[in-house]
MINU-897402 format. One record per residue (C-alpha): residue number from 1; residue in one letter; x, y, z. Coordinates in pm, 1 decimal. Layout:
MINU-897402
{n=NUM&res=a&X=X&Y=Y&Z=Z}
...
***
This chain:
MINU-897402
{n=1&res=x&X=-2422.0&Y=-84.3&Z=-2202.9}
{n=2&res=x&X=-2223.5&Y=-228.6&Z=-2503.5}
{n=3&res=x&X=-2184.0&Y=-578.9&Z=-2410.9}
{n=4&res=x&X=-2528.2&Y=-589.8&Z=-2264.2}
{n=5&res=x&X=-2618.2&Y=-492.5&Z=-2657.3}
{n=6&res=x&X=-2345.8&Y=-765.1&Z=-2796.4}
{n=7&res=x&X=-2524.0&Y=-1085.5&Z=-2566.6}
{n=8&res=x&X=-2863.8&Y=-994.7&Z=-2571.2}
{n=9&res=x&X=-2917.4&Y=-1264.4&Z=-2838.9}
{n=10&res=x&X=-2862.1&Y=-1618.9&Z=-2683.0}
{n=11&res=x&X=-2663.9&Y=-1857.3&Z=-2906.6}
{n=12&res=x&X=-2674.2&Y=-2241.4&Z=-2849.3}
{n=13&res=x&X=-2356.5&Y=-2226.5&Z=-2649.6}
{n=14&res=x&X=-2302.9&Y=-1907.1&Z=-2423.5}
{n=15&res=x&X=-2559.6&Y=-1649.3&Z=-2315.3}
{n=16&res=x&X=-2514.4&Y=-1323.3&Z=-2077.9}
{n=17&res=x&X=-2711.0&Y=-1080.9&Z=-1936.9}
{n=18&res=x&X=-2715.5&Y=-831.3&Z=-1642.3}
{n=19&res=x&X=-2965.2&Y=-778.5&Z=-1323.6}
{n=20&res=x&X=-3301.6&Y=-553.7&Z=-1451.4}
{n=21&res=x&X=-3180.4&Y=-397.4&Z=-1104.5}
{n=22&res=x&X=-2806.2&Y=-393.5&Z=-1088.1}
{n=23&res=x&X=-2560.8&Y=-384.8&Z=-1427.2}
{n=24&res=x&X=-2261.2&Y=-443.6&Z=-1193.7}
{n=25&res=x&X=-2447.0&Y=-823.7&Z=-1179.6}
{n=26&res=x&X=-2471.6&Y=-1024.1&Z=-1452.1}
{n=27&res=x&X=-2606.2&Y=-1399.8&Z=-1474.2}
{n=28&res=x&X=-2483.1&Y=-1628.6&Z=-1769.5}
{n=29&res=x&X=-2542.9&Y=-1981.3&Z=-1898.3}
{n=30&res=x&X=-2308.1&Y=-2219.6&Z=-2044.1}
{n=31&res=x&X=-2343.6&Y=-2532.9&Z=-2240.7}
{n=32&res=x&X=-2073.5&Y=-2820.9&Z=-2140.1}
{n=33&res=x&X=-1845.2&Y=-2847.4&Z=-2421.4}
{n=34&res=x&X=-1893.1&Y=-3180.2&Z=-2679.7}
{n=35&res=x&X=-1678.3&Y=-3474.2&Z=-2616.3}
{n=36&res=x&X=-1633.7&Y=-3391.3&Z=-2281.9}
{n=37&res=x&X=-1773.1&Y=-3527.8&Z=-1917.7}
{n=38&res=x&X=-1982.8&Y=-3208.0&Z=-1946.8}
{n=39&res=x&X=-2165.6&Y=-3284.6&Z=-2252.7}
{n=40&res=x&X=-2535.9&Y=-3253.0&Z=-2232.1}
{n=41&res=x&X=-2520.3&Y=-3017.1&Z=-1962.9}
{n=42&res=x&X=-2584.3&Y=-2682.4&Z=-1894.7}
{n=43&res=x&X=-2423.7&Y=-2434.2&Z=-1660.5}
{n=44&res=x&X=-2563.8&Y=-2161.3&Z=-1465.0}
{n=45&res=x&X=-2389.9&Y=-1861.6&Z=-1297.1}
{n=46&res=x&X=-2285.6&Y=-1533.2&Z=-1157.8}
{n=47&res=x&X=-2037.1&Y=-1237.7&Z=-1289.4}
{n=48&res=x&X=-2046.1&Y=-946.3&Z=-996.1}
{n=49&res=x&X=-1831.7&Y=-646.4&Z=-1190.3}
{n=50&res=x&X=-1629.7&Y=-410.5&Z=-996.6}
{n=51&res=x&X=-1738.5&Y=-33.3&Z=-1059.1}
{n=52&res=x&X=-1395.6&Y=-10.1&Z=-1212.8}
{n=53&res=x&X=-1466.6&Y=-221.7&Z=-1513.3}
{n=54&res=x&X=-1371.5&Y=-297.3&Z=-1761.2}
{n=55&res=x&X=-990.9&Y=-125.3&Z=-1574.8}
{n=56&res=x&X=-1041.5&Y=-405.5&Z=-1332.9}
{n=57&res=x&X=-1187.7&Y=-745.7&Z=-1373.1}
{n=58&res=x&X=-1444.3&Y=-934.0&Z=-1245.8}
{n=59&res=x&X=-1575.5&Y=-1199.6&Z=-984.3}
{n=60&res=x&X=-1711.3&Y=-1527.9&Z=-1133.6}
{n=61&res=x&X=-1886.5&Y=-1741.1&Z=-914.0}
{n=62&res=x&X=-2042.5&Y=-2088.3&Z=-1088.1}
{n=63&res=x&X=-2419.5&Y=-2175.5&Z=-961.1}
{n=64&res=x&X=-2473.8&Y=-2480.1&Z=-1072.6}
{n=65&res=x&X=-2332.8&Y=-2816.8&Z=-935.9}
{n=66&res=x&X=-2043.0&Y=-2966.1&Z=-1201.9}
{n=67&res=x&X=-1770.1&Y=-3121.7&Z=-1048.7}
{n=68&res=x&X=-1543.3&Y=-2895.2&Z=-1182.0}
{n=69&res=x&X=-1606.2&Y=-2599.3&Z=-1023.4}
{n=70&res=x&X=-1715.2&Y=-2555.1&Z=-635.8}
{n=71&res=x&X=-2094.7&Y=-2369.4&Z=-652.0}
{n=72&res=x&X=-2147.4&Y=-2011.5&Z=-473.7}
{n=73&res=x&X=-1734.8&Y=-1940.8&Z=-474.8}
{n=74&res=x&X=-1525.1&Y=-1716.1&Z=-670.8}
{n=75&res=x&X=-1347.6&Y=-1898.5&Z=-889.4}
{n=76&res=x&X=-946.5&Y=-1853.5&Z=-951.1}
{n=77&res=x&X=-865.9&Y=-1762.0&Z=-1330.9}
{n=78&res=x&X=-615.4&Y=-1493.4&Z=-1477.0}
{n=79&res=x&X=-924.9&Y=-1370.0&Z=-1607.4}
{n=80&res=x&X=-1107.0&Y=-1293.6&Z=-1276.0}
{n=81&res=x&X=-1090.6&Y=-1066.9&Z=-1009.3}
{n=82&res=x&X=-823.7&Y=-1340.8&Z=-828.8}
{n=83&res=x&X=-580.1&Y=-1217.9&Z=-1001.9}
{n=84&res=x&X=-588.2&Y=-843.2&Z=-1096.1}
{n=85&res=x&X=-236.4&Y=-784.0&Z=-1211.9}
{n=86&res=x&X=-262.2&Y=-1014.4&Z=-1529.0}
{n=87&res=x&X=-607.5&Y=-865.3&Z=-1627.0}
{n=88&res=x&X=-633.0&Y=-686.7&Z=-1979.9}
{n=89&res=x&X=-905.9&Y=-408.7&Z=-2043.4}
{n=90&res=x&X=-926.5&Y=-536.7&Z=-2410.2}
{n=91&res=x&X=-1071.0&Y=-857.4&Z=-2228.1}
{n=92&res=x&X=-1447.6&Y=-861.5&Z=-2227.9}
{n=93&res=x&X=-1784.9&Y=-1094.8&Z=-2029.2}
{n=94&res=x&X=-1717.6&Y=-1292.3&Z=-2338.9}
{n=95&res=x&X=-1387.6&Y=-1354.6&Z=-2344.6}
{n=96&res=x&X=-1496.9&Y=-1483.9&Z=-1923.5}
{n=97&res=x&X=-1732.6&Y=-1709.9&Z=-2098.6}
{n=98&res=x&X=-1516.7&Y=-1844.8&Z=-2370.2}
{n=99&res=x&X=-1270.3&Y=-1865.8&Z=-2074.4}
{n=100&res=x&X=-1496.8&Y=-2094.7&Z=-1881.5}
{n=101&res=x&X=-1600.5&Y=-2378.5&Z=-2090.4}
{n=102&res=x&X=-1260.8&Y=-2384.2&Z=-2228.6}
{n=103&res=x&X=-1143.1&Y=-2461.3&Z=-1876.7}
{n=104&res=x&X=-1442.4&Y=-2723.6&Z=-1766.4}
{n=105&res=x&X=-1270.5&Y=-2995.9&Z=-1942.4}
{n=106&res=x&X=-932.9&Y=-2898.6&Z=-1780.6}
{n=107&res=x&X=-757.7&Y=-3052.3&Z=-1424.3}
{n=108&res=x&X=-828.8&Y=-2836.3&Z=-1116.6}
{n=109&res=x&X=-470.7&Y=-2966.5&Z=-963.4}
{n=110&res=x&X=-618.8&Y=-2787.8&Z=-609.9}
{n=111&res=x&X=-688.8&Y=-2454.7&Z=-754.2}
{n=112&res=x&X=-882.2&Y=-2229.1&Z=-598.4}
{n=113&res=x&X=-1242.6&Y=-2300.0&Z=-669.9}
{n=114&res=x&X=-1178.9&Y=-2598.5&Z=-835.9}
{n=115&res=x&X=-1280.4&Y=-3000.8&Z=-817.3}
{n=116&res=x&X=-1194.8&Y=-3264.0&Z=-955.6}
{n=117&res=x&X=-1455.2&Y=-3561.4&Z=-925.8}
{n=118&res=x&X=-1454.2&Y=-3876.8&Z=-1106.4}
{n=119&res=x&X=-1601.8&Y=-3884.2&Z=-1481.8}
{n=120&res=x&X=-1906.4&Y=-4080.2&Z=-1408.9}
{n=121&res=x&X=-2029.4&Y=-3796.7&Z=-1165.3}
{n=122&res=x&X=-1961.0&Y=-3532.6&Z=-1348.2}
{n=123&res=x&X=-2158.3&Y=-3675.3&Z=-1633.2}
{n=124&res=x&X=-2476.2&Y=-3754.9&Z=-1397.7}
{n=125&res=x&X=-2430.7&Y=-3407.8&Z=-1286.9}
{n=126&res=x&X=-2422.4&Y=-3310.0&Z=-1628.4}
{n=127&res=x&X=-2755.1&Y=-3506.3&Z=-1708.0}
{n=128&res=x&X=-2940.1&Y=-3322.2&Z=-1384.2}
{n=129&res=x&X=-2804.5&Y=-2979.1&Z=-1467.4}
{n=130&res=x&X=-3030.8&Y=-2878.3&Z=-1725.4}
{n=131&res=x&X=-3369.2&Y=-2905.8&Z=-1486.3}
{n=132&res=x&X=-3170.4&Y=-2636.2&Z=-1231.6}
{n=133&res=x&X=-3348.9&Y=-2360.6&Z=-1141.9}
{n=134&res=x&X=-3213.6&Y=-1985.3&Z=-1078.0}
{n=135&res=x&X=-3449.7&Y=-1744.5&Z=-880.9}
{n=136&res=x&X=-3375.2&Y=-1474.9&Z=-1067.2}
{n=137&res=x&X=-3356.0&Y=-1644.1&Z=-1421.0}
{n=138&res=x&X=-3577.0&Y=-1936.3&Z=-1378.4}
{n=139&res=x&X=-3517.7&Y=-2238.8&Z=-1572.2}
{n=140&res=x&X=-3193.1&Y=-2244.1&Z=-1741.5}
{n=141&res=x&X=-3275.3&Y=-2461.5&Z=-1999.6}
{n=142&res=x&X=-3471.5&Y=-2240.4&Z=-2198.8}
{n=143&res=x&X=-3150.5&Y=-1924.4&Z=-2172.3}
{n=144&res=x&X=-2940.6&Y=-2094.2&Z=-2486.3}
{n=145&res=x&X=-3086.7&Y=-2207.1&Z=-2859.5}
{n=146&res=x&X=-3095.0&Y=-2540.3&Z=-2908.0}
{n=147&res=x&X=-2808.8&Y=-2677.3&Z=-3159.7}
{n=148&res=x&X=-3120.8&Y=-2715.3&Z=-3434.2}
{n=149&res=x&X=-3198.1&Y=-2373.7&Z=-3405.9}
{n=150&res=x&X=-2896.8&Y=-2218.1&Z=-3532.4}
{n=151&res=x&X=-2854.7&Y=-2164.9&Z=-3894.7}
{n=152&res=x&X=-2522.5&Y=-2223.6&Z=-4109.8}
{n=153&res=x&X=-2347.9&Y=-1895.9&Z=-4021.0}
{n=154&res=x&X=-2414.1&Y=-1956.3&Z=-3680.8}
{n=155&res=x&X=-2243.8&Y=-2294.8&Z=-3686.9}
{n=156&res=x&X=-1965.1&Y=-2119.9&Z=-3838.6}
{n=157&res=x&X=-1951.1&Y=-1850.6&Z=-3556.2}
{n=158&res=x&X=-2027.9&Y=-2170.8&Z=-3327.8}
{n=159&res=x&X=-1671.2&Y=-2267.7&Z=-3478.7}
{n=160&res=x&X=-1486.1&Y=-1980.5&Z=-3442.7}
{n=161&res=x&X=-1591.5&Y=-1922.9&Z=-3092.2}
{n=162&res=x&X=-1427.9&Y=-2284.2&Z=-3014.4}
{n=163&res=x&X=-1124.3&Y=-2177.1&Z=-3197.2}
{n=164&res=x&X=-1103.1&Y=-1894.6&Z=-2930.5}
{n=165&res=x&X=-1182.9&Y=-2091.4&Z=-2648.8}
{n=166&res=x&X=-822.6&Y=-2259.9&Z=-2718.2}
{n=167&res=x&X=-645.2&Y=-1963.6&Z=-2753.9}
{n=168&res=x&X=-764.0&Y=-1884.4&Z=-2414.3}
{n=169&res=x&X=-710.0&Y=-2182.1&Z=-2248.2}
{n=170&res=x&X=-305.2&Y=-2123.8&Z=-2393.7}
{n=171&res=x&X=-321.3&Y=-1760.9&Z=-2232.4}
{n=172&res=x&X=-563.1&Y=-1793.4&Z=-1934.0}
{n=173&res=x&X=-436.2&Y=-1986.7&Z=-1662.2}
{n=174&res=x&X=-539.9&Y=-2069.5&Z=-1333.4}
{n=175&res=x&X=-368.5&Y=-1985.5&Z=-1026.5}
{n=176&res=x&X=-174.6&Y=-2340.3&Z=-938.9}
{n=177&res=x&X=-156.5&Y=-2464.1&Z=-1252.1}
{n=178&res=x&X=193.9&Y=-2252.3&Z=-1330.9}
{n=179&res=x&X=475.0&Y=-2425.9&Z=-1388.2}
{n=180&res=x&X=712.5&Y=-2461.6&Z=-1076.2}
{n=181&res=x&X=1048.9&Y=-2363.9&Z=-1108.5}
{n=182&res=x&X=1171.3&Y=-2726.6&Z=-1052.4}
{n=183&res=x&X=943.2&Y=-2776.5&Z=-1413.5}
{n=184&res=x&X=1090.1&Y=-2451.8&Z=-1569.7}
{n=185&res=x&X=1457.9&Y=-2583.2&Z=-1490.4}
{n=186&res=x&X=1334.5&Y=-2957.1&Z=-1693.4}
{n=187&res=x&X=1223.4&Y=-2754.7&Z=-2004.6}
{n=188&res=x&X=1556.2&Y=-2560.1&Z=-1974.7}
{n=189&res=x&X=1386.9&Y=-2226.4&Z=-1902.0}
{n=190&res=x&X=1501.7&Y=-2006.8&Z=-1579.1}
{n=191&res=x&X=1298.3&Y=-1859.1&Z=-1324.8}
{n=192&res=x&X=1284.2&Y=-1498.4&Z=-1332.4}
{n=193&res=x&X=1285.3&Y=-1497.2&Z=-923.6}
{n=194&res=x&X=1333.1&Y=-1683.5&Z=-659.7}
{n=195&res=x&X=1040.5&Y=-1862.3&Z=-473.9}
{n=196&res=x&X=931.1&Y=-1663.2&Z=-143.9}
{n=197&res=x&X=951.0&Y=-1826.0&Z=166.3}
{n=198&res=x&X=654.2&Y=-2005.3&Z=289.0}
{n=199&res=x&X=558.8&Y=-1828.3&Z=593.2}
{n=200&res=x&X=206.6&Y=-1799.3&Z=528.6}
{n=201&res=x&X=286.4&Y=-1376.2&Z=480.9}
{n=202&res=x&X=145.1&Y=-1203.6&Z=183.9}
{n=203&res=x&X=451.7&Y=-1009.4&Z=9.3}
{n=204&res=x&X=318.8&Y=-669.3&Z=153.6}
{n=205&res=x&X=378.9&Y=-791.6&Z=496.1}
{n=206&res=x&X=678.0&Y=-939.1&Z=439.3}
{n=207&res=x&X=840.4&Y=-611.2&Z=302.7}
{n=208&res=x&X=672.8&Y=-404.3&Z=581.2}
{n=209&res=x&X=804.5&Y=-654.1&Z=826.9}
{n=210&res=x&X=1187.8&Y=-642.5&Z=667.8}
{n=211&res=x&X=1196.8&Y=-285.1&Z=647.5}
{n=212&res=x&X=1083.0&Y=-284.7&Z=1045.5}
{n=213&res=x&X=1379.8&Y=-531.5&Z=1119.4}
{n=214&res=x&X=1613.3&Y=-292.0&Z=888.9}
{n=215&res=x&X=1473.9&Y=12.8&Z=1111.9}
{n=216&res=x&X=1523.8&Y=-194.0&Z=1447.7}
{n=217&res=x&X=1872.5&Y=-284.5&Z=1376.8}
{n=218&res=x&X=1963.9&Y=115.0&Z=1255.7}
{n=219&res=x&X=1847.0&Y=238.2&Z=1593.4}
{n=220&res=x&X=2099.7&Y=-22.9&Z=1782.0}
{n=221&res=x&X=2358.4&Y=100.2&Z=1579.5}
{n=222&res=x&X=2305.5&Y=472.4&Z=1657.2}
{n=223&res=x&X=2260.5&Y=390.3&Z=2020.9}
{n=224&res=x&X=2563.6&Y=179.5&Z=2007.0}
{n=225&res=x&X=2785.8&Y=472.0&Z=1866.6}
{n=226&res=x&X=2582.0&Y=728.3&Z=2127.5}
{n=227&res=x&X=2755.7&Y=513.9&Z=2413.4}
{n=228&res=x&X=3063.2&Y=524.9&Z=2264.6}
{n=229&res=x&X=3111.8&Y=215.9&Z=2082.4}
{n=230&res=x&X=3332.1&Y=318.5&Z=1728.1}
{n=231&res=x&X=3430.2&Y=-67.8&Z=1682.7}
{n=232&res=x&X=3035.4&Y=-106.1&Z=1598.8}
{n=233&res=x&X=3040.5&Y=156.0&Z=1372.8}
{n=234&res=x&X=3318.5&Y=22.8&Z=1250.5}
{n=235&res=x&X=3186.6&Y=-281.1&Z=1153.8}
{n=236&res=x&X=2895.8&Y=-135.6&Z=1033.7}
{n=237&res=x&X=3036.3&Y=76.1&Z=798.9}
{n=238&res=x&X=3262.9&Y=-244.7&Z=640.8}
{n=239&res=x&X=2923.1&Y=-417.4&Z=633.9}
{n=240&res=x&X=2793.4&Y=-121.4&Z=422.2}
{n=241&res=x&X=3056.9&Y=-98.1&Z=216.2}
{n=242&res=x&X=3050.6&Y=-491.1&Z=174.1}
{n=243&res=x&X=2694.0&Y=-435.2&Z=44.7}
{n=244&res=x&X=2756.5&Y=-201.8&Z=-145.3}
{n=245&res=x&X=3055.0&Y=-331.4&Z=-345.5}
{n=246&res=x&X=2826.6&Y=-654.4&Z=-374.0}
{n=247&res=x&X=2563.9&Y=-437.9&Z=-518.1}
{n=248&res=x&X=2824.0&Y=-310.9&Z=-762.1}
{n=249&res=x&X=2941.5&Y=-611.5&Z=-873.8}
{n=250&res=x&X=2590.2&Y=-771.8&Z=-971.4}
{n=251&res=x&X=2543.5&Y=-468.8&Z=-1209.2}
{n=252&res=x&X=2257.9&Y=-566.0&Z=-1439.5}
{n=253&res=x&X=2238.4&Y=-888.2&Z=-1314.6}
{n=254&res=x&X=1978.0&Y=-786.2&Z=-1110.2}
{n=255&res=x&X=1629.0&Y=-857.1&Z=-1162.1}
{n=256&res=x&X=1366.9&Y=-552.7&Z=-1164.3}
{n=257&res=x&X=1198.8&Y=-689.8&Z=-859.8}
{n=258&res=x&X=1559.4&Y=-681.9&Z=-709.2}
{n=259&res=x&X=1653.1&Y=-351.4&Z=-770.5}
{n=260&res=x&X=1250.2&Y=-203.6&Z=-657.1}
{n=261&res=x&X=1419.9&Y=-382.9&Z=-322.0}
{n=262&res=x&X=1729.3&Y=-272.7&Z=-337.5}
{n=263&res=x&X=1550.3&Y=138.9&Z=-416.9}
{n=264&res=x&X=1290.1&Y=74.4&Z=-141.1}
{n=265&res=x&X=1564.9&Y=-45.1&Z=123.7}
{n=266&res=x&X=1750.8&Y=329.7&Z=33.4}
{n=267&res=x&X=1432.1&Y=445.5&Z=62.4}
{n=268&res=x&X=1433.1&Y=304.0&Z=402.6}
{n=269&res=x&X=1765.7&Y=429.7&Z=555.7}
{n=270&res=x&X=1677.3&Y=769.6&Z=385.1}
{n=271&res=x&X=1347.8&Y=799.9&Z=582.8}
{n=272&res=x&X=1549.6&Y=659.7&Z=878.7}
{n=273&res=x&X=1831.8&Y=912.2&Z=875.3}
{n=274&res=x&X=1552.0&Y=1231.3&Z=828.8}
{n=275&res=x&X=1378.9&Y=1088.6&Z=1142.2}
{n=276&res=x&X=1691.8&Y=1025.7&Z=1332.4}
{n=277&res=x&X=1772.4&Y=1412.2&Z=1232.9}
{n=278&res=x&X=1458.0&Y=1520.2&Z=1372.8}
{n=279&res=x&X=1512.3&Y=1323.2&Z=1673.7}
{n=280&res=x&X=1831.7&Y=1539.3&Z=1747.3}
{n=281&res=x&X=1693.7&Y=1807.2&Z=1707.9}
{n=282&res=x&X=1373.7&Y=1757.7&Z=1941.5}
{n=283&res=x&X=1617.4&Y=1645.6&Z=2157.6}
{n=284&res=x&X=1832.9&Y=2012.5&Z=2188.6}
{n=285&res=x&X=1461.3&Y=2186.6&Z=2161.9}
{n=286&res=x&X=1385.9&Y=1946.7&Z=2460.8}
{n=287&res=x&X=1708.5&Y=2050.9&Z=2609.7}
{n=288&res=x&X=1639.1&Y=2406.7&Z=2609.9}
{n=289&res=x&X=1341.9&Y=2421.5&Z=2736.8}
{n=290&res=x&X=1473.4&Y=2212.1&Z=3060.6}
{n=291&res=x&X=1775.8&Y=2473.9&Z=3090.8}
{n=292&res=x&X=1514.3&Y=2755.6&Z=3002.7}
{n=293&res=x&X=1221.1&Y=2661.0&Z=3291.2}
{n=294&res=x&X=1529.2&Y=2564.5&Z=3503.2}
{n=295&res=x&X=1624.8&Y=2945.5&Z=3505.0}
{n=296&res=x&X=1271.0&Y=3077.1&Z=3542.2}
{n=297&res=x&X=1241.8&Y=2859.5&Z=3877.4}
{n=298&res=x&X=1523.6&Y=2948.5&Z=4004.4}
{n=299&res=x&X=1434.6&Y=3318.3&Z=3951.2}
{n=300&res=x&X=1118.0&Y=3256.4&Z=4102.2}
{n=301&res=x&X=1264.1&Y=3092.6&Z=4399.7}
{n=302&res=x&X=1495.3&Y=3356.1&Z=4462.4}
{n=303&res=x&X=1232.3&Y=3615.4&Z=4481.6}
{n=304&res=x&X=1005.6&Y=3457.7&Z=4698.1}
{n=305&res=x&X=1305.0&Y=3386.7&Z=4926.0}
{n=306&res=x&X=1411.7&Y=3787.7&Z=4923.4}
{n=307&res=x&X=1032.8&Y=3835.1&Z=4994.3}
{n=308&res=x&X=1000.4&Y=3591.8&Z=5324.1}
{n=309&res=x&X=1293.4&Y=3761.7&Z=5436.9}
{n=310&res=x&X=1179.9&Y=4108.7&Z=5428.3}
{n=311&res=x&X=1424.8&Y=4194.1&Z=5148.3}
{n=312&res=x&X=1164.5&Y=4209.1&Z=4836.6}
{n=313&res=x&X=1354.1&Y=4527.7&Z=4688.9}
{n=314&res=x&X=990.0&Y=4653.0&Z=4530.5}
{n=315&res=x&X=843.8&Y=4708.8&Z=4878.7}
{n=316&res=x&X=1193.5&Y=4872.3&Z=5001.7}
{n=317&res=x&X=1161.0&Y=5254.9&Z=5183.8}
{n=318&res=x&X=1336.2&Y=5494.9&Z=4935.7}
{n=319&res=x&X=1623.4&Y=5692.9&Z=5060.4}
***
């Protein structure tokens, strides 16, 4: 594996490598960045890939105790498997890495995965870090060159990897820590969509459970005009027409998530009307058959009757 081939050699700040057993499981080790409650310490943890990788990206769960990060939980970054949609392929375990210490020094603000304890823990957890143990890697302490040990260039990389570690921080961002729309509105910017309500519904139920109220509400309408009601129709079809003169007049002034909507509601009705078709037409199969066994009893009937009488016209003398 490439990146297996790219982190084999520890450097005094980052180091990466995958299970003997399993490449999909990868452990790394961190060093706290300088200046920082985390200086001094080092950091010990998981990456679990999905088979999909690098298309999709990974889980990062943090082993050792930090105070910035809760131990044995994936935690929330645009960079990890949290959120999927704002993943790039181009991204790599190092960029996760980078990603990390960038973010120890960072606020939580009640982010998934995240803490936020006081400075003077987080530097005696700092202190005790470096004698944790992993059963798999054993001490960690020994995983990363010591600052001595690297030479001039690697000082420069050393550099140039903290340089990247900022750029990430400006383009990595954990869930929470987006600006509100109330924020947006401050720093003259507008929101590109509304808030959704908070219902505790994930969007996919939300949409499956409008487009059951929009199917609900077209079957009292048909079965309103079945029993004869036009002033229903009526007002259905000036509702329509409302909507869709509405939709007219916002034009482009939609949004794309509006008109996806606005396509998956015609969606919607379209489905509805081809089952409501199909309905009607069970319906006169269902019909016929009635009207069709209907006949064949009655046939039936009238032949055993002809036969109890003595009448059964097959059994009659010829003359």
């Amino acid at each position: 594996m490439r990146e297996a081939q790219e982190l084999s050699e520890a450097t005094s700040q980052y180091h990466a490598q995958p299970l003997e057993d399993n490449l999909f499981e990868w452990h790394f080790t961190v060093r706290g960045p300088a200046d920082t409650d985390f200086e001094g310490g080092i950091y010990h943890g998981r990456i679990v890939l999905p088979t999909e990788y690098p298309m999709k990206p990974p889980n990062i769960i943090v082993l050792t105790p930090n105070g910035r990060f809760e131990t044995n939980k994936k935690i929330c970054l645009s960079i990890s498997g949290h959120h999927p949609e704002s993943w790039q392929p181009s991204w790599s375990i190092r960029t996760a890495l980078l990603a990390i210490i960038g973010f120890m020094p960072t606020e939580g603000h009640g982010t998934i995965g995240s803490l936020d304890y006081p400075s003077d823990e987080r530097k005696a957890l700092a202190r005790r870090s470096v004698s944790f143990h992993c059963d798999e890697c054993g001490g960690i302490a020994a995983l990363l060159k010591s600052e001595d040990e690297e030479e001039a260039d690697a000082a420069a990389a050393r550099r140039k990897a903290e340089e990247e570690m900022k750029e990430i921080v400006k383009n990595v961002a954990f869930k929470g820590e987006e600006r509100t729309s109330d924020e947006k509105e401050s720093t003259g910017e507008k929101s590109d969509k509304a808030a959704p309500p908070d219902d505790g519904l994930s969007d996919e139920v939300r949409e499956r459970k409008r487009l059951s109220l929009a199917a609900q509400q077209k079957f009292r309408e048909r079965l309103m005009q079945r029993q004869g009601k036009p002033a229903a129709k009526g007002a259905n079809s000036q509702s329509s027409s409302g909507t869709a003169a509405a939709r007219a007049a916002q034009g482009d002034q939609r949004t794309p998530g509006q008109r996806s909507a606005a396509r998956q509601q015609q969606q919607a009705r379209a489905a509805a009307r081809q089952q409501q078709r199909e309905d009607d037409r069970s319906t006169i199969y269902d019909y016929l058959i009635v009207i069709l066994l209907a006949a064949i009893a009655a046939i039936v009937y009238r032949r055993f009757a002809l036969v109890a009488d003595g009448d059964d016209p097959t059994t009659a003398p010829l003359t």
